[in-house]
Residue, then its C-alpha position, 0 to 999 in steps of 0.5 A: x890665220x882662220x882654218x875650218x875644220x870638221x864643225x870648228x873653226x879655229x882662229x890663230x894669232x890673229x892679232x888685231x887683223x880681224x874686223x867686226x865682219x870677219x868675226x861675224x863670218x866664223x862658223x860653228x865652234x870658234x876656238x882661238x889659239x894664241x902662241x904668245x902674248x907679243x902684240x904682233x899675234x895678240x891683241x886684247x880688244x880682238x881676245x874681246x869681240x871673239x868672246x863677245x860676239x862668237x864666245x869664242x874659247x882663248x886659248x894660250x899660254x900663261x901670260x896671253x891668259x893673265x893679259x884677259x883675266x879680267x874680262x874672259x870667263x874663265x870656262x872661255x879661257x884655257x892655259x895651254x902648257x907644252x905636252x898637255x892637250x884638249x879634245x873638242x868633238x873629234x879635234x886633239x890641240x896639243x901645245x908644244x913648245x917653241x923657241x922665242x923670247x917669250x913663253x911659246x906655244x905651236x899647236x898640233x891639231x889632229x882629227x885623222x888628218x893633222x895641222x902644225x902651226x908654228x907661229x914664229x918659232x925658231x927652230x924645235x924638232x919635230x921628228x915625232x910628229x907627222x903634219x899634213x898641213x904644217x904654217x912655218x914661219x919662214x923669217x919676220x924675226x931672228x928665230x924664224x928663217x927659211x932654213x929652219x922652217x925647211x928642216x921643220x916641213x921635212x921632219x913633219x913630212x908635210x904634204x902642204x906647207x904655207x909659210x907664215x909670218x915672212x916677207x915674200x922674199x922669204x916665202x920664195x925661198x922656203x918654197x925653193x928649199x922645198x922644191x920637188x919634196x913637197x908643196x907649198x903655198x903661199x897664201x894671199x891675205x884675206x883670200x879663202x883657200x881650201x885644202x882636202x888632207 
């Protein structure tokens, strides 16, 4: 997932689903934000180009930073913990934690407007945050559903939901459980979208 905000672009779990082109193409500063290190969101040879060719700041938690230490500047690396956060020009990322096997983070960008994205949590409560345009994973593991997800858009109150990390089958079905409180989109892949929060 790539989101233009503001002069940022910001790169999440991108796996190894970006080619030399797509990189080439992200403008201004390039921040990339890993939930965790599991290879269906992280990738090292991906961690590297967006260094190499965009000096990309990577962001993650401690094992996504351990797996680049070796070959990321450290002032391009950042370990993000739950309830901690950083501010890039009018951009705040904080991390929040997620349920998972493994260490992970959502993050929460705000600048005015505010996103949430999710990964592939289980479900967490959110009821404390507001998001206008929150990614929820809507199934793809056994913490991720439909359900879950709906519960998250409503405690959000988000005005966009785009499911993420599912099936269509499963993105169908959060949009029939959001039906009639908010909109959701389901995006197609490699298609440019733009939204106005």
């Amino acid at each position: 997932m790539v989101l233009t905000v503001q002069d940022c672009t910001l790169v999440f779990d991108p796996a190894d689903h970006l080619s030399d082109d797509d990189i080439v193409k992200l403008r201004g500063t390039v921040i990339t934000l890993f939930t965790h290190h599991l290879d269906d969101h992280f990738h090292e040879r991906t961690v590297m180009k967006l260094v190499e060719m965009k000096s990309s700041l990577i962001v993650g938690t401690g094992e996504v930073c351990r797996a680049v230490a070796s070959f990321v500047p450290s002032i391009k690396l950042m370990e993000l913990k739950p309830r901690r956060g950083f501010r890039v020009g009018e951009l705040k990322i904080y991390a929040l934690e997620g349920k998972h096997e493994v260490p992970t983070n959502l993050y929460y960008v705000t600048w005015g407007p505010s996103v949430l994205f999710a990964g592939d949590t289980g479900y967490v409560p959110l009821q404390k945050l507001k998001a206008n345009l929150a990614f929820l994973p809507a199934g793809g593991s056994s913490f991720s559903t439909p359900e879950s997800a709906s519960m998250m858009a409503t405690e959000v109150g988000a005005q966009l939901v785009v499911p993420v990390h599912c099936s269509l089958e499963e993105a169908k079905r959060l949009a029939e459980l959001l039906a009639g409180k908010t909109t959701v989109v389901i995006l197609r892949p490699r298609e440019v979208y733009e939204a106005t929060l």
